[in-house]
C-alpha positions as a printed Julia matrix, in Angstrom:
303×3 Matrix{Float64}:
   8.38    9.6    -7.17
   6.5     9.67  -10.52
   3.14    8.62  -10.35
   0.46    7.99  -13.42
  -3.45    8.35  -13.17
  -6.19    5.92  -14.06
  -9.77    7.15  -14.59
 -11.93    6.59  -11.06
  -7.67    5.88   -9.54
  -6.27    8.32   -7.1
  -2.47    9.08   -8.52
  -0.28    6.08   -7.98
   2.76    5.7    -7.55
   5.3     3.84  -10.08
   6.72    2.29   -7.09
   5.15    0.71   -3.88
   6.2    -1.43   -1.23
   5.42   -5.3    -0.58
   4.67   -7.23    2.82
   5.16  -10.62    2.02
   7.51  -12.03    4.62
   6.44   -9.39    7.07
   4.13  -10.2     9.88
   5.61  -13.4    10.75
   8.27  -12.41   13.5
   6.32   -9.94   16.93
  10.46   -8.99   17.4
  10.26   -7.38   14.24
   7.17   -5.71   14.13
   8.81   -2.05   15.42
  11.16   -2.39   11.79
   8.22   -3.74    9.78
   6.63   -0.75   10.42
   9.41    1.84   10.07
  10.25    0.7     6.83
   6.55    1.12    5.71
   6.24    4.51    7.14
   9.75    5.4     5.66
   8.4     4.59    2.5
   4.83    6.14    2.41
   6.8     9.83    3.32
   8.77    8.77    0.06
   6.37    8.59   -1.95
   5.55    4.94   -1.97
   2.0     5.01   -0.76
   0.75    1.96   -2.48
   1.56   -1.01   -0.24
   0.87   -4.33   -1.14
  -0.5    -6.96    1.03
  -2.4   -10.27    1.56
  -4.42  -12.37    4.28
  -2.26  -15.08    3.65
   1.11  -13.22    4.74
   2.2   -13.87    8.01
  -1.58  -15.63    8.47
  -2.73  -12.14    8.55
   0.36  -10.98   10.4
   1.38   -8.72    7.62
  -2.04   -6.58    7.69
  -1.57   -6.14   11.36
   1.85   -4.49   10.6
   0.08   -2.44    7.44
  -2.61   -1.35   10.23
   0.05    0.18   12.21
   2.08    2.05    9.4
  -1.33    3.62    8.06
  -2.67    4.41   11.69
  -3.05    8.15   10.73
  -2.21    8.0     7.2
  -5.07    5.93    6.22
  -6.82    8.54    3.51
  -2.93    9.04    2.21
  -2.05    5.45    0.77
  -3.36    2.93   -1.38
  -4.06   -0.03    0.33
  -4.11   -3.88   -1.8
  -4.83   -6.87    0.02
  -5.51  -10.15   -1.6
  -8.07  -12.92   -0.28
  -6.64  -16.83   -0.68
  -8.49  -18.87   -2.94
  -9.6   -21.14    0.13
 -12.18  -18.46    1.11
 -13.1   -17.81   -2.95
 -16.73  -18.61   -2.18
 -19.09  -15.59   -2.31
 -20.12  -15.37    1.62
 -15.79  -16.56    2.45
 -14.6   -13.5     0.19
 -16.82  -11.05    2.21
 -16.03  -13.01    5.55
 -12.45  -12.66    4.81
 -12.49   -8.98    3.82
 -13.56   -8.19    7.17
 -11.01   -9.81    8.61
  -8.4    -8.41    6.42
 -10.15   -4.79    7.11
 -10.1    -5.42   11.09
  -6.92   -6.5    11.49
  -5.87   -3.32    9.06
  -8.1    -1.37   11.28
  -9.66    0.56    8.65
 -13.39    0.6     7.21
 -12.3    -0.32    3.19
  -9.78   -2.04    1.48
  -9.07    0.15   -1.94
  -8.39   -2.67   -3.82
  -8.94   -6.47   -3.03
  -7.61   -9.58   -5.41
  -8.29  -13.25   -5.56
  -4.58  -14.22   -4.42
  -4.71  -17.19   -7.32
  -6.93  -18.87   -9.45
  -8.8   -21.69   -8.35
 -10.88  -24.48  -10.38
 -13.0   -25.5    -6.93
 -15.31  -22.7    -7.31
 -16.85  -21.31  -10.34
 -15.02  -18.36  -11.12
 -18.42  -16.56  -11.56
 -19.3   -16.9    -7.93
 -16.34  -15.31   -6.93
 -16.37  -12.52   -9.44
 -19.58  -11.88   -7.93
 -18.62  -11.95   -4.09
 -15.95   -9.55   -5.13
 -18.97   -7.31   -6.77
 -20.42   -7.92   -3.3
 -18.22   -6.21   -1.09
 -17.88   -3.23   -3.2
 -21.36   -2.15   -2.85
 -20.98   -3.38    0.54
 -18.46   -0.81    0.56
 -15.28   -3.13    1.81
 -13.23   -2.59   -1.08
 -13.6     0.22   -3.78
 -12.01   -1.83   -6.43
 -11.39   -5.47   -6.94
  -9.0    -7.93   -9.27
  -7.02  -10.79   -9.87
  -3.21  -12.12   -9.47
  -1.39  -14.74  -11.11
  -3.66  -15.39  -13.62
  -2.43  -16.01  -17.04
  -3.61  -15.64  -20.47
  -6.09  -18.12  -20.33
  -7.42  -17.24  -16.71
  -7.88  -14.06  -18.09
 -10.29  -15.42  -20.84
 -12.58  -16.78  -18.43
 -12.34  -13.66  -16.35
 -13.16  -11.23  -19.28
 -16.34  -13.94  -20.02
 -17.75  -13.04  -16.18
 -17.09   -9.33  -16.56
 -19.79   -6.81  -16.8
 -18.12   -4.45  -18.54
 -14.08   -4.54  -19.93
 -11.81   -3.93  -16.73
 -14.59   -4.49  -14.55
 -12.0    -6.31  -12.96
  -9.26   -3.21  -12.48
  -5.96   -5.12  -11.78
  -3.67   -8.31  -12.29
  -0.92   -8.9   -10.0
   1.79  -11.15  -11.33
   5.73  -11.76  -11.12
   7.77   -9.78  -13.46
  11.57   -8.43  -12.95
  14.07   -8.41  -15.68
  14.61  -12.68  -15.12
  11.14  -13.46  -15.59
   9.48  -11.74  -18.31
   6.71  -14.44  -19.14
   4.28  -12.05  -18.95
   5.23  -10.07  -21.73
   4.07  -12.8   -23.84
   0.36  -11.95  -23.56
  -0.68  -10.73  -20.23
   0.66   -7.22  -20.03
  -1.1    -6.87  -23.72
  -4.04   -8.05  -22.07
  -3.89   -5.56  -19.41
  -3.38   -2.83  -21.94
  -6.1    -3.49  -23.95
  -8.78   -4.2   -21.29
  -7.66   -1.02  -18.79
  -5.62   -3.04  -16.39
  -3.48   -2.16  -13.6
  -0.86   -4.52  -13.81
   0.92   -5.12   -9.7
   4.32   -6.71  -10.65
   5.46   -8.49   -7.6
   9.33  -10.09   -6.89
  10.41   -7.14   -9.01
  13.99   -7.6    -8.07
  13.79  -11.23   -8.0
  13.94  -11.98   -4.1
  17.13  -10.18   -4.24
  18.45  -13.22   -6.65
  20.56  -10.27   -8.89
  23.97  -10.47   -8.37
  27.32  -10.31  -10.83
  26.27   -7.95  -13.28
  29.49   -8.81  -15.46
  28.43   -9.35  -19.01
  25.3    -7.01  -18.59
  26.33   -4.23  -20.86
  23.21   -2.57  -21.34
  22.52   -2.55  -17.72
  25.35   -1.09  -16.7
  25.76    1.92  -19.45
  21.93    2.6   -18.13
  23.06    2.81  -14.21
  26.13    5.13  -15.1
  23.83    7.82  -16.64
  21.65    7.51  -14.46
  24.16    7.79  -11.42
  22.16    4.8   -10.19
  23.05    1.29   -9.76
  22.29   -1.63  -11.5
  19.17   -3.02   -8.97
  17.74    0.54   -9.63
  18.08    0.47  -13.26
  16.25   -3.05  -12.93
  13.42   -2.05  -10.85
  12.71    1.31  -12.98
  12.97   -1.46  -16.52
   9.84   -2.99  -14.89
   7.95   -0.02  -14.86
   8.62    1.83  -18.0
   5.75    0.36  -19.83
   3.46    1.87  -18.05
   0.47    0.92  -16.07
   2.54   -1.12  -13.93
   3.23   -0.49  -10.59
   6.36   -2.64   -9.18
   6.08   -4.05   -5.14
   9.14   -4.71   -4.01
   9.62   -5.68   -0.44
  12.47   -4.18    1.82
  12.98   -3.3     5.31
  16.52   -1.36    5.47
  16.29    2.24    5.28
  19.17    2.69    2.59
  17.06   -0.44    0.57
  13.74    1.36    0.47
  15.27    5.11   -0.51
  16.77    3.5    -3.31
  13.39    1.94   -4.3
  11.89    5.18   -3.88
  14.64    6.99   -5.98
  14.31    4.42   -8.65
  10.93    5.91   -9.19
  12.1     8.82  -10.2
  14.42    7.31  -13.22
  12.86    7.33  -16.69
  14.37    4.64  -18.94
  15.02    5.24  -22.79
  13.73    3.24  -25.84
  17.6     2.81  -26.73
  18.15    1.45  -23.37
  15.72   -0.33  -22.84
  16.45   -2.24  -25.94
  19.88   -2.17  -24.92
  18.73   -4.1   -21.16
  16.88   -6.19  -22.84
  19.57   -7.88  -24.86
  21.01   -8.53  -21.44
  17.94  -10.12  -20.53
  16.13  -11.86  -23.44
  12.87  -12.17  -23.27
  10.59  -15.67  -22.11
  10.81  -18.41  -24.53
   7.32  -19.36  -22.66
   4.49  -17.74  -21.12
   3.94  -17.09  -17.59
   1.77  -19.78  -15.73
   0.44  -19.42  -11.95
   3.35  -21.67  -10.2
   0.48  -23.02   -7.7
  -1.89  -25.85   -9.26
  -5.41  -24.42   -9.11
  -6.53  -26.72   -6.45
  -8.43  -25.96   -3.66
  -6.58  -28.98   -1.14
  -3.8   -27.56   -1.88
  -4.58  -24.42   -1.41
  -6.0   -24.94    1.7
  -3.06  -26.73    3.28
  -0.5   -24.05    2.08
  -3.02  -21.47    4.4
  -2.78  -23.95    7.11
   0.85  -23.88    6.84
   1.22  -20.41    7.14
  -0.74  -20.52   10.28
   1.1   -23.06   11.8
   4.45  -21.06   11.17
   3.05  -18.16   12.6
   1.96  -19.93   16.12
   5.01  -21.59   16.26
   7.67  -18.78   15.51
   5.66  -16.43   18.02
């Protein structure tokens, strides 16, 4: 697995693993956790998660893949923008951090942007539970170029806020056209989630480039995709998976460096976003206070 360093980062890992979906079903707890484990002795020892997932379900099954390989892995959990108020964000870190059974979070983001609290006062309740010592960094996802803006005009100091998680896979490049140049210019770690679009890829006739790039590579074409996403650098892709033959070939895509010909080449397959990304949820707190509500019914009901 190739790995890149950031200064005040431990070595991470091109590739880590995702949890959304997980946490929702007890019956599947046992695999949830395998396929974690499986991946962290691969090599894929940031994993990706969220209070929101599973209504906390998925940090439950993250608690039990990490039990004693906590100081080994990079843990990211994400707090929803219903708890975004100072004294919430530090109320719902300790939940997170309970039901992960562990002291610290390494890095925690505010899961979307919201316009029902200042973003100031959130910045600052993330500052909060750093020197609390809940989380030793802290950042954003799905915010866009203009979220971004306002974030840089709270900041302390450039990159104060260390990462941005947002969707990007070869069929949605929207944030090529601004945000990933943010992130490079303001030290960034960039978290690119659905990096293999939900699984979505399928008929790769017609997708030249791709496939010259998977024959030498002796890889296949989803490899070849999820390595594209990370040969930027600075980005670390999350894909989800839970069979053991899915998350080696994550893991092996780590290991597959990309060149400039084809990834010019791929990306005539691909063309790039006639528009910018924008966060798919409206920033509104109602809204994002029923979705949360939602997810807790589901999990009550399903069991």
């Amino acid at each position: 697995m190739r790995t890149f360093e950031r200064a005040g980062l431990p070595r991470l890992p091109v590739i880590g693993q995702g949890t959304w979906f997980m946490g929702e079903r007890r019956a599947q707890r046992s695999a949830e956790v395998d396929a974690l484990r499986l991946g962290i002795s691969l090599g894929m020892t940031l994993i990706n998660s969220a209070e929101l997932y599973g209504a906390g379900g998925a940090e439950e099954v993250v608690g039990d893949a990490i039990t004693d390989c906590r100081d080994d892995v990079f843990v990211v959990t994400k707090v929803w923008p219903s708890h975004a108020r100072a004294q919430d964000v530090e109320l719902a870190v300790r939940e997170s951090c309970r039901r992960m059974r562990t002291p610290y979070v390494d890095l925690v983001l505010l899961h979307w942007p919201t316009r029902s609290v200042p973003l100031k006062e959130t910045v600052n309740g993330l500052r909060a539970i750093q020197r609390a010592g809940l989380a030793r960094h802290v950042g954003v996802s799905n915010f866009d170029v203009a979220w971004l803006e306002r974030l840089r005009r709270c900041e302390e100091h450039p990159g104060e806020m260390l990462a941005n998680e947002v969707p990007y896979s070869l069929s949605e490049r929207g944030v090529e056209r601004g945000v990933l140049q943010e992130a490079q210019e303001h030290g960034r770690l960039v978290l690119a989630y659905s990096p293999l679009a939900h699984g979505r890829y399928s008929g790769w006739e017609g997708k030249p480039g791709l496939l010259a790039a998977a024959r030498t590579h002796s890889a296949t074409p989803l490899q070849i995709a999820l390595a594209w996403t990370v040969q930027r650098g600075g980005i670390v892709a999350i894909p989800k998976a839970l069979s053991p033959a899915h998350i080696r070939a994550n893991a092996a895509a780590g290991d597959i460096v990309i060149s400039p010909e084809e990834m010019a080449a791929i990306g005539l397959d691909f063309p790039e976003a006639t528009k910018p990304f924008r966060p798919a949820l409206p920033a509104n707190m109602a809204m994002h206070r029923l979705a949360f509500g939602a997810m807790q019914l589901q999990k009550r009901l399903r069991g």
